[in-house]
C-alpha positions as CSV (number, residue, x, y, z in Angstrom):
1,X,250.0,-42.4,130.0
2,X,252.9,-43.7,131.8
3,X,253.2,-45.0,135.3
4,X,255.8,-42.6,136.0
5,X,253.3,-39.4,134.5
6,X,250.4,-40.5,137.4
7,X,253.6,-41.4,140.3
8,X,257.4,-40.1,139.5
9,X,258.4,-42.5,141.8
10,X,256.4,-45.4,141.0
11,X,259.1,-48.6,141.2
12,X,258.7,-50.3,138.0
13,X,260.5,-54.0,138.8
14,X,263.3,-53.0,136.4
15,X,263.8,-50.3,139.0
16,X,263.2,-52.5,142.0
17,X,265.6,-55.1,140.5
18,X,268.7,-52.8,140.6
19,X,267.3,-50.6,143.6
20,X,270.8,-50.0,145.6
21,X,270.4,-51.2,149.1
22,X,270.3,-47.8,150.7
23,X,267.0,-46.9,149.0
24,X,266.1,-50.7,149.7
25,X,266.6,-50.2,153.7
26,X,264.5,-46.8,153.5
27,X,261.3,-48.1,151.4
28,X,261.1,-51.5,153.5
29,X,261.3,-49.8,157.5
30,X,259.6,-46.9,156.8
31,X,256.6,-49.0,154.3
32,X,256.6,-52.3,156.4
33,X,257.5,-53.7,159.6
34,X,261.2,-52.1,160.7
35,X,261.5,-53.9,163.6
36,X,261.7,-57.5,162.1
37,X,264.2,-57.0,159.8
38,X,266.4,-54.8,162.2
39,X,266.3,-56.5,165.4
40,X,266.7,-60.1,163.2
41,X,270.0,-58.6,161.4
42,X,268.6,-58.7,158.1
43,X,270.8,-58.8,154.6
44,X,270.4,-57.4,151.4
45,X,270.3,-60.3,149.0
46,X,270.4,-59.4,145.2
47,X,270.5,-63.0,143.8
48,X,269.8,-66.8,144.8
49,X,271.0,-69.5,143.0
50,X,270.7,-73.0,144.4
51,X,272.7,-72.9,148.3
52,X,274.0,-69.6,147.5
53,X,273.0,-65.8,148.0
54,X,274.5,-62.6,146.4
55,X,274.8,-59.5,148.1
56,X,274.6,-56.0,147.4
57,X,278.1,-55.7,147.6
58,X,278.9,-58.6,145.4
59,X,279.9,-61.0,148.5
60,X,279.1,-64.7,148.0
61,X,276.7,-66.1,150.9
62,X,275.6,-70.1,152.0
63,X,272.2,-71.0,152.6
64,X,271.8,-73.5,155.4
65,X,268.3,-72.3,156.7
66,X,266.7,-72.8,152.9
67,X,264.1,-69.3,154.1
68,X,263.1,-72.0,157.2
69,X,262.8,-75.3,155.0
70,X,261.2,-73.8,152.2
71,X,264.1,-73.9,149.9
72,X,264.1,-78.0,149.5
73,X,264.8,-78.0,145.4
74,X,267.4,-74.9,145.9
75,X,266.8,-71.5,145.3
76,X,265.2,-70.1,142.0
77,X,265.2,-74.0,140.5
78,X,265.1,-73.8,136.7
79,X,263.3,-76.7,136.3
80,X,260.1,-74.8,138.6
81,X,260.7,-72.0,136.3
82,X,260.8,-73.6,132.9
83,X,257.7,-75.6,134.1
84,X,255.7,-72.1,134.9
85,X,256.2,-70.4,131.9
86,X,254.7,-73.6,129.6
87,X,251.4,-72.3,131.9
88,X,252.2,-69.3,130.4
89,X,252.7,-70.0,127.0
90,X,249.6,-72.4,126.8
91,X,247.4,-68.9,128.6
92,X,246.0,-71.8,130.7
93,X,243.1,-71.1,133.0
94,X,244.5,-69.4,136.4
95,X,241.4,-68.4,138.4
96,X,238.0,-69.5,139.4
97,X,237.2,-71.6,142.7
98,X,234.6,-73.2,141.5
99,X,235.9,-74.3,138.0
100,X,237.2,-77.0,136.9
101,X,241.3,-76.7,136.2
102,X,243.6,-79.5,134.9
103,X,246.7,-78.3,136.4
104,X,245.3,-78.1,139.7
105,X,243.1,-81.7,139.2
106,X,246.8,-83.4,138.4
107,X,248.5,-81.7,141.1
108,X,245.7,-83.2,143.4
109,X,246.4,-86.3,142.0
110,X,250.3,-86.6,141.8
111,X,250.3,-85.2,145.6
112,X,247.8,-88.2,146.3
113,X,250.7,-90.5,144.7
114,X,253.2,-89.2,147.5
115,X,250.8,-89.6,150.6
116,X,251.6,-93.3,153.0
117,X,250.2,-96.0,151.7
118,X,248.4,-93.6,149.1
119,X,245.2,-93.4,151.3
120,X,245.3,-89.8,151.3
121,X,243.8,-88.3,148.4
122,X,241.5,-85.2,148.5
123,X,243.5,-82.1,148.7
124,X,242.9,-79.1,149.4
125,X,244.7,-76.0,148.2
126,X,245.6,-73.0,150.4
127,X,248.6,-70.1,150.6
128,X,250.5,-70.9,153.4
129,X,251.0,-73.2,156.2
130,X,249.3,-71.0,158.8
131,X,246.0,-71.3,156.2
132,X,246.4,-74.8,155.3
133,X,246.4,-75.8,159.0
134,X,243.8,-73.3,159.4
135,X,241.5,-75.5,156.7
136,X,242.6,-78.6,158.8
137,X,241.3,-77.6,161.9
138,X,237.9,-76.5,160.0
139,X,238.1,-79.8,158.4
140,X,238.0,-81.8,162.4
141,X,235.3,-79.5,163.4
142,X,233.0,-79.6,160.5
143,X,233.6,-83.6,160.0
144,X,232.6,-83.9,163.7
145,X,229.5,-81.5,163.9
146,X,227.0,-84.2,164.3
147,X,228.6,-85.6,167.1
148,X,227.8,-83.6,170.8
149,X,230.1,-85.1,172.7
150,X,233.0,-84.4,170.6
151,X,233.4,-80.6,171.2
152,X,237.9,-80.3,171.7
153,X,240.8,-80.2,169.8
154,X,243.8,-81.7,171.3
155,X,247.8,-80.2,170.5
156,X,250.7,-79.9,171.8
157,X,252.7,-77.8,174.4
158,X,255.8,-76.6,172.3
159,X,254.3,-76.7,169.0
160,X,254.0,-73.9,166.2
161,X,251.4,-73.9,163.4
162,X,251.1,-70.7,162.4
163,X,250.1,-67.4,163.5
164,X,246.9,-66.7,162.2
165,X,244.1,-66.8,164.9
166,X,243.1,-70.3,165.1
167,X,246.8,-71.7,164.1
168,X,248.7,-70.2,166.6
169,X,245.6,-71.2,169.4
170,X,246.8,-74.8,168.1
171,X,250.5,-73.6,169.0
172,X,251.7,-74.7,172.5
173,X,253.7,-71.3,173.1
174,X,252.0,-68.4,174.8
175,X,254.6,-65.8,173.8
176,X,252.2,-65.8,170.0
177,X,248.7,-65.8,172.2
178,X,249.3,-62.4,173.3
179,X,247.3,-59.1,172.6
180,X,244.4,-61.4,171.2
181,X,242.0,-62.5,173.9
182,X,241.2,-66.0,174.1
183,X,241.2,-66.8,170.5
184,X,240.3,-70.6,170.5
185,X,242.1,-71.8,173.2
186,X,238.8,-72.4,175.2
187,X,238.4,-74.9,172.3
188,X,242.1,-76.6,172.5
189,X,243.6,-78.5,175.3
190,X,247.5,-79.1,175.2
191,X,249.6,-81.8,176.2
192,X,253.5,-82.0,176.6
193,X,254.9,-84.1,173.7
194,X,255.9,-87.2,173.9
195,X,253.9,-87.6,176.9
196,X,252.1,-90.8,176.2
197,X,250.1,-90.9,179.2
198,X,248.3,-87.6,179.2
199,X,247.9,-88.4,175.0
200,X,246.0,-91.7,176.9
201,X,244.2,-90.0,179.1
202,X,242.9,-87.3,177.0
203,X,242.0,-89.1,173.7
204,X,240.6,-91.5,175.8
205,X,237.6,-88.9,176.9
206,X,236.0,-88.9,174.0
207,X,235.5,-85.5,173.4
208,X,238.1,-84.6,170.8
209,X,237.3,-83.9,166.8
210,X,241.2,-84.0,166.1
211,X,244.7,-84.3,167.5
212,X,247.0,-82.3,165.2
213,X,251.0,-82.6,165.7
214,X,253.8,-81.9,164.3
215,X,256.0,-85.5,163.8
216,X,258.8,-83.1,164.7
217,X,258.7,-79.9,166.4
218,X,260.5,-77.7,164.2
219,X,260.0,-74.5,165.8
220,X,260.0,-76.2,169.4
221,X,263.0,-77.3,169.2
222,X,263.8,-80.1,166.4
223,X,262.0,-82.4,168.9
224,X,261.7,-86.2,167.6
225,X,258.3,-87.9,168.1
226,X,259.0,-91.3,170.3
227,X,258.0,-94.3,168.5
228,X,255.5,-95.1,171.4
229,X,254.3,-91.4,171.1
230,X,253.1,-91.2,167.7
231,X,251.7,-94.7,167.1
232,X,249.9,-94.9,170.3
233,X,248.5,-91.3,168.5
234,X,247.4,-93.4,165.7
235,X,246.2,-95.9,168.0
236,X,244.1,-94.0,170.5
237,X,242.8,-92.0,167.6
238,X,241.0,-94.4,165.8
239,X,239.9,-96.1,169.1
240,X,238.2,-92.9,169.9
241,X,236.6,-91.3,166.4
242,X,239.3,-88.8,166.5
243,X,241.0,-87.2,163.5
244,X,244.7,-87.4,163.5
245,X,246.5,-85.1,162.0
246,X,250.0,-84.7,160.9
247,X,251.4,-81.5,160.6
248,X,253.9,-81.9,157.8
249,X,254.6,-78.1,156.8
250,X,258.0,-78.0,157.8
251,X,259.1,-82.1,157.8
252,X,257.6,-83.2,154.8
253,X,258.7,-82.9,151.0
254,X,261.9,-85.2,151.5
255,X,262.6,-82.9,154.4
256,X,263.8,-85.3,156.6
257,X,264.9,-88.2,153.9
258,X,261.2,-89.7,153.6
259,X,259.0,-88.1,151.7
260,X,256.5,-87.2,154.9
261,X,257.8,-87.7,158.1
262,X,255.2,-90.5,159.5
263,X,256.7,-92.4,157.3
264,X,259.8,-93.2,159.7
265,X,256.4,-94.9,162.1
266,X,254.6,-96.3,159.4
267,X,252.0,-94.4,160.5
268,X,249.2,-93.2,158.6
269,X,247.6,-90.2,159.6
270,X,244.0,-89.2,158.6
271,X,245.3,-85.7,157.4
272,X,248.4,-84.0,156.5
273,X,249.3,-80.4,155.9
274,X,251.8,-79.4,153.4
275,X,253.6,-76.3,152.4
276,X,257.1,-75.0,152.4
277,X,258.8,-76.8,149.9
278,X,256.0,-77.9,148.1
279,X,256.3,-75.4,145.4
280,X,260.1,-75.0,145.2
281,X,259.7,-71.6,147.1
282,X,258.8,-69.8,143.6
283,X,255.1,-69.4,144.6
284,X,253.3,-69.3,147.7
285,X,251.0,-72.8,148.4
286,X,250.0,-75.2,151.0
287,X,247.0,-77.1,151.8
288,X,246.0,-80.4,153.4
289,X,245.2,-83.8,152.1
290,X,243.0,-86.8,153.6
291,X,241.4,-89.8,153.8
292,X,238.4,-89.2,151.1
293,X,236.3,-90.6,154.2
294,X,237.1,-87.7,156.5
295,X,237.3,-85.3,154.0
296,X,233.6,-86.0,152.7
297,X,232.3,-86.4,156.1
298,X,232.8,-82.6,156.6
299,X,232.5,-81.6,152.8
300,X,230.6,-84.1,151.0
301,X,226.9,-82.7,151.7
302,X,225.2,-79.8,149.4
303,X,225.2,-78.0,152.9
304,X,228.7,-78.0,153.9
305,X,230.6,-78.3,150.2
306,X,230.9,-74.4,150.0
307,X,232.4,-74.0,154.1
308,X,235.8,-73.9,153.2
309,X,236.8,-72.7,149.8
310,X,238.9,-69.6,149.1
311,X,239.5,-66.9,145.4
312,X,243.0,-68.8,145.1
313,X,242.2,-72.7,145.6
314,X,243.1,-74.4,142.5
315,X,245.5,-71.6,140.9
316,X,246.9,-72.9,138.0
317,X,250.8,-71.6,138.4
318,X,251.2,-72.5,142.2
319,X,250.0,-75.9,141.4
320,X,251.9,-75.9,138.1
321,X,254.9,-75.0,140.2
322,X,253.4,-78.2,143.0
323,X,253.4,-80.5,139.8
324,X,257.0,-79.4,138.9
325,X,258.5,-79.8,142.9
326,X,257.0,-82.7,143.3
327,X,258.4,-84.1,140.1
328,X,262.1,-83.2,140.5
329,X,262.1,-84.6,144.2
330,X,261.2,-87.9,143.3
331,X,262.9,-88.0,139.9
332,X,266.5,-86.5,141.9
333,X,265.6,-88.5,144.9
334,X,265.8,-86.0,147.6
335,X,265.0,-88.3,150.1
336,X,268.2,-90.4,149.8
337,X,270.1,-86.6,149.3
338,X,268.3,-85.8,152.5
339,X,269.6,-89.0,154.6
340,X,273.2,-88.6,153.2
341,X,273.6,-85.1,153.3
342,X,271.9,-85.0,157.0
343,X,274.3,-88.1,158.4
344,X,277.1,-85.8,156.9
345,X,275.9,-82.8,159.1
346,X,274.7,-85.0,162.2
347,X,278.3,-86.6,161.7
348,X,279.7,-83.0,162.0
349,X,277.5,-81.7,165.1
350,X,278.4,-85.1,167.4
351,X,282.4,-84.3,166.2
352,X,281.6,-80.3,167.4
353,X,280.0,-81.7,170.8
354,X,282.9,-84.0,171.6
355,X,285.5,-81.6,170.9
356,X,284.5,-78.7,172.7
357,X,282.7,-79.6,175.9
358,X,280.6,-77.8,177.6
359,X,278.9,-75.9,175.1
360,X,276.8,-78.5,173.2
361,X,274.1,-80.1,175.2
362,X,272.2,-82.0,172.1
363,X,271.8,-83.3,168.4
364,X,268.6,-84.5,167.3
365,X,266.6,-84.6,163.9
366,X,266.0,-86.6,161.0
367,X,267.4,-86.4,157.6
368,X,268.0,-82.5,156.9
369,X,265.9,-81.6,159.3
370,X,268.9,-81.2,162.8
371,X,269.2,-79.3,165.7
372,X,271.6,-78.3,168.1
373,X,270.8,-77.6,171.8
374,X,273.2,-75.3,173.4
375,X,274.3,-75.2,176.7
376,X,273.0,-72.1,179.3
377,X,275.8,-69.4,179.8
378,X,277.1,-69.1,182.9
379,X,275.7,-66.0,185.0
380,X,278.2,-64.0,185.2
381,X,278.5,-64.1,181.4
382,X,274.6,-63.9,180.4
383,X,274.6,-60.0,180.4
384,X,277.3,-60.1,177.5
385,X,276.4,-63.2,176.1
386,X,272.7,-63.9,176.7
387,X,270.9,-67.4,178.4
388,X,272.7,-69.9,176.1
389,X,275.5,-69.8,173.7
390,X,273.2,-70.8,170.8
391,X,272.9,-66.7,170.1
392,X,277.2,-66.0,170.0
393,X,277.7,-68.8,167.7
394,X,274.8,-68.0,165.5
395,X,276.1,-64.7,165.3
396,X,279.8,-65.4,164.8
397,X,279.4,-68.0,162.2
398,X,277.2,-65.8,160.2
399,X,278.8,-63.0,160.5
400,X,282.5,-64.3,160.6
401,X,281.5,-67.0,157.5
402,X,278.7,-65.3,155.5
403,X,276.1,-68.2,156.1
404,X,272.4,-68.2,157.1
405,X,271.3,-69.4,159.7
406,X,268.9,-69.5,162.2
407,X,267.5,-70.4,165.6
408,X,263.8,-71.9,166.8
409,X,262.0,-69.1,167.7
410,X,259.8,-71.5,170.4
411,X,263.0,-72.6,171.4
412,X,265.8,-70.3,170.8
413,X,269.0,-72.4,172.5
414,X,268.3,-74.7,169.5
415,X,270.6,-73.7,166.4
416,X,268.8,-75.7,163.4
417,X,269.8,-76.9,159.8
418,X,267.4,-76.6,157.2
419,X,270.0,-76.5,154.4
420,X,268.5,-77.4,150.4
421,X,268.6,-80.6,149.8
422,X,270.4,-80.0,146.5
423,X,273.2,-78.2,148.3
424,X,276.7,-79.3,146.8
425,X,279.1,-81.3,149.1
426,X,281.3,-78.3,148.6
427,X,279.1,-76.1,150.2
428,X,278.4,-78.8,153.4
429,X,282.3,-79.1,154.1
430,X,282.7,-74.9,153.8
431,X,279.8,-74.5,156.6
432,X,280.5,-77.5,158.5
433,X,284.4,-76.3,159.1
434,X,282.7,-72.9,159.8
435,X,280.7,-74.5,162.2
436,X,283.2,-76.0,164.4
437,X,285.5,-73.2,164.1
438,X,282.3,-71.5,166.0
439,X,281.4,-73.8,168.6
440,X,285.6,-73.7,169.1
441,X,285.2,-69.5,169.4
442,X,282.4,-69.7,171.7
443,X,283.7,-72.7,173.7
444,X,287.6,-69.9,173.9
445,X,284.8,-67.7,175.4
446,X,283.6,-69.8,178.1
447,X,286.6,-70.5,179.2
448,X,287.9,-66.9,180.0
């Protein structure tokens, strides 16, 4: 019997795949959440090909957000693809968390290659960021557990991990603690970033299992760790049995033009989380890696081994696609694209500032990682305009130049670039000019 006998309008993906946008705008808000698509002024994309979208009425789109960083090795890469379907063809083992699976054991491996100074090497494999922090923050706990005194978690304010319950707890914005009780934040103690002396004074208590941060606040901001900052992390950390972890989700994978962000310090962290761009955006992954010393301190018994495992650890085509990201990074060294393509865009953001005063009010970031703070609108203009002009010139060089883009959500005066890092030169110049042609509209604004 066929689908279409049981359900007459069952969407095969041949259906889905040509599914005109109307019917497209009508299954997604009245089947999933309206709201987020609406009040964010979502497209209809019908095809992604490198740094470029297609629309469903044929128009020709630039991606400068890369889906929030995921996008590092472009949209639908055909190397990721080509690499999947030799899983496929071999009808390699896929599933079993407890087995043992050669696509996932070299992933581990080649990911272990990448880490600083190769000291990290046990991975672990999870969906998502918000799940591979999740396993970090399990991993600090349960790594600790013999020690009384150590009964904390330190973060920081301004930071965004996720938004699953003990993630966003981790997160320093309270806008995402809403509607959910205390969740662990009874647990967590948070500290403004870069603030070296409350990091001193609290790592100095004793009484924290880890410190997890981000070596730049993405969502907060694009805010750059100090040198002091982040080394005197590493410092105090190991002074006081604490676990340091970098959270690497959105800066690492070439990201900002080293392959993990710590890298710029020299630092070595004890853990790092990974997502994002880790799998080329074909397939959802993330996960952690660590020091095999604090890794086996919380796994390494009979009575703790099974305390964090999950159905999809170890799938074979998310770490086949892994293997294959990994691989064209390093052999189309994105990290050198990164630097050259991000001086190019920095280069562009100062020129913006200069040339229209008044409207700019920062550039900051590493590699293709950047972010531009906006000035506040004045008050007479915020009920047309909104707090800073960050919103009108997102929305007029999107709308005005077909490109994506997008703001920080834990800081929304901060317009960022998160372009792919395979994005042609081409495509840099056409957004760039469209850039400055925006801050120029905004800045005619002001001025009336």
């Amino acid at each position: 019997m066929k689908v279409k006998e049981l359900y007459k309008d069952f969407y095969t993906v041949d259906d889905a795949i040509n599914m005109d946008f109307d019917t497209v705008k009508n299954l997604q808000e009245t089947y999933s959440n309206k709201l987020k698509v609406v009040l964010s002024g979502g497209k209809y994309f019908k095809k992604a090909e490198n740094a470029n979208f297609i629309d469903h009425a044929g128009n020709k789109w630039y991606d400068m957000m890369g889906a929030v960083g995921v996008m590092t090795v472009g949209n639908n890469n055909p190397f990721i693809w080509e690499n999947l379907e030799k899983v496929f063809k071999a009808k390699s083992y896929a599933m079993g968390a407890v087995s043992y699976h050669n696509i996932a054991a070299a992933f581990y491996r080649n990911l272990a290659l990448t880490t600083p100074g190769q000291k990290l090497t046990k991975a672990q494999i999870a969906g998502g960021g918000a799940e591979a922090v999740e396993g970090a923050l399990k991993l600090c706990k349960i790594a600790k557990r013999n020690d009384p005194k150590k009964t904390k978690i330190l973060s920081t304010l301004g930071a965004f991990h996720g938004k699953t319950a003990g993630a966003v707890s981790l997160g320093g914005k309270d806008t995402w603690w809403a509607y959910q009780g205390r969740l662990l934040l009874d647990q967590i103690t948070h500290i403004p970033f870069n603030d070296v002396e409350a990091l001193k004074k609290e790592l100095s208590s004793g009484i924290y299992q880890g410190f997890i941060m981000e070596p730049i606040q993405g969502e907060g901001g694009v805010n750059v760790s100090t040198d002091e900052f982040i080394k005197t992390a590493r410092e105090y950390c190991t002074k006081y049995d604490t676990i340091f972890v970098a959270d690497e989700i959105q800066t690492g994978c070439c990201r900002t033009g080293k392959f993990w962000a710590c890298e710029w310090w020299d630092v070595i962290p004890d853990v790092m989380t990974f997502a994002k761009g880790i799998s080329g955006g074909i397939i959802p992954l993330g996960g952690y890696i660590a020091k095999p010393e604090v890794y086996d301190a919380a796994y390494g018994t009979p009575e703790t081994a099974f305390h964090h495992t999950a159905t999809y650890q170890g799938n074979a085509y998310a770490c086949a696609a892994g293997i294959a990201a990994l691989q064209f990074m390093l052999e189309n060294d994105l990290c050198a694209k990164a630097q050259e393509n991000g001086k190019f865009i920095m280069d562009a953001m100062n020129a913006a500032w200069k040339k229209y005063p008044g409207i700019i009010k920062d550039v900051r970031g590493k590699g293709c990682l950047i972010g531009v703070e906006f000035e506040p609108v004045p008050a007479a203009k915020k009920e047309k305009y909104g707090k800073n002009w960050a919103m009108e010139c997102e929305r007029y060089f999107s709308e005005e130049f077909r490109i994506q883009i997008m703001h920080s959500f834990n800081n929304p005066k901060v317009f960022r670039w998160l372009p792919p890092l395979t994005t042609p030169k081409e495509d840099l110049v056409y957004a760039l000019d469209a850039f400055s042609k925006s801050v120029e509209h905004v800045h005619g604004l002001s001025e009336e």
